[in-house]
N, C-alpha and C positions, 0 to 999 in steps of 0.2 A: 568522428562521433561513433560510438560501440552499437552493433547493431540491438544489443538488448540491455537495460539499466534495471536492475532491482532496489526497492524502495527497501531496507535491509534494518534488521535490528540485531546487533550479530550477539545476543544474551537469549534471542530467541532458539529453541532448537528447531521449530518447523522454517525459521528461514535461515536458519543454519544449514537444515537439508536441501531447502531450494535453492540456495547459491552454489551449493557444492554439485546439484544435480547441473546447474550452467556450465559451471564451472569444468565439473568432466567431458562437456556436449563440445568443449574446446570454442566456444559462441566468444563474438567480441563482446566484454562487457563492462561497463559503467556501475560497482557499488556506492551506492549511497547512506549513507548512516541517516535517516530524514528524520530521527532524533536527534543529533550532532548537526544536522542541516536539515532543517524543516521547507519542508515545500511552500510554497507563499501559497496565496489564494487565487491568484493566476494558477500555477500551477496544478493545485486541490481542483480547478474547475477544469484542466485541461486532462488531468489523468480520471477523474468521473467523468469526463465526456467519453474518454476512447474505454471507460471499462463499461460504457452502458449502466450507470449506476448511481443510485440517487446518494447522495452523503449519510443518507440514514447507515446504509447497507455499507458504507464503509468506516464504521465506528466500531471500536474496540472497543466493550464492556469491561473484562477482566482485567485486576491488575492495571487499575489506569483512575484517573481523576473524574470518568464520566458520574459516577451517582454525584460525586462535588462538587460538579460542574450542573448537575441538573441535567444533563442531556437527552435524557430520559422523557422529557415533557414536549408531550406532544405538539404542544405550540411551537415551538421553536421553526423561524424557516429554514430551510437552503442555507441562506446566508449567514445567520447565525450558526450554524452546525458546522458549516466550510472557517468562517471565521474562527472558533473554538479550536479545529481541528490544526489550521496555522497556526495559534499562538500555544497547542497542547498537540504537540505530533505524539506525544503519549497514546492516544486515543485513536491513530490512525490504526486500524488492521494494517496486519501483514504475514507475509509478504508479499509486494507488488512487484510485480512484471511484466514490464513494456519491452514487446518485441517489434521487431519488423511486420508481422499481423494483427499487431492486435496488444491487447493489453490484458491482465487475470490477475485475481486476487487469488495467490497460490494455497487455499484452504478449500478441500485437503491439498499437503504439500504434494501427492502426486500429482496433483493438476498442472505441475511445471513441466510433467513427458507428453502432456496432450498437447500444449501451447510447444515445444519443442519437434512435436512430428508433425503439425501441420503448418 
């Protein structure tokens, strides 16, 4: 198992720059296309557990299905938002990066040389 896995969207350029920033650190690593392979909902509640992060805070706005989707309405719980977020990984922010300490939603993309030096 690679010591760090990015949740990766490789048509993005800010996780185009964060895999490359891994990628030079010579780090073992696991890409994921988690549009090509969507995270289940196990997983959406296991990477918001280690990012300290409620699912609001990991929803992507732009360029995505969310006003389609409603997501926007504050009703909605947890589970509803984690459920959307598996069947539209569209909507997931990125990029994500699980390391060996810890886990960042790499925005801005420099946040991958703070999670990388400690």
């Amino acid at each position: 198992m690679a010591d760090y896995t990015i949740w990766h969207n490789p048509k993005c350029t800010t996780s185009r720059f964060v895999l490359q920033a891994l990628q030079d650190a010579g780090v073992d690593l696991t890409v994921r296309d988690y549009q090509a392979q969507p995270p289940t909902v196990a997983e959406l509640r296991a990477a918001l557990d280690r990012l300290g992060m409620a699912p609001r805070a990991l929803l992507r706005r732009r360029n995505t299905p969310y006003d389609d989707l409603g997501l926007g309405d504050p009703s909605l719980t947890d589970d509803a938002l984690i459920a959307a977020m598996a069947k539209h990984p569209a909507v997931i922010e990125r990029p994500v990066v699980f390391g060996p300490r810890g886990a960042r939603l790499c925005r801005p993309k420099e946040t991958v040389f703070d999670m990388l030096a400690s």
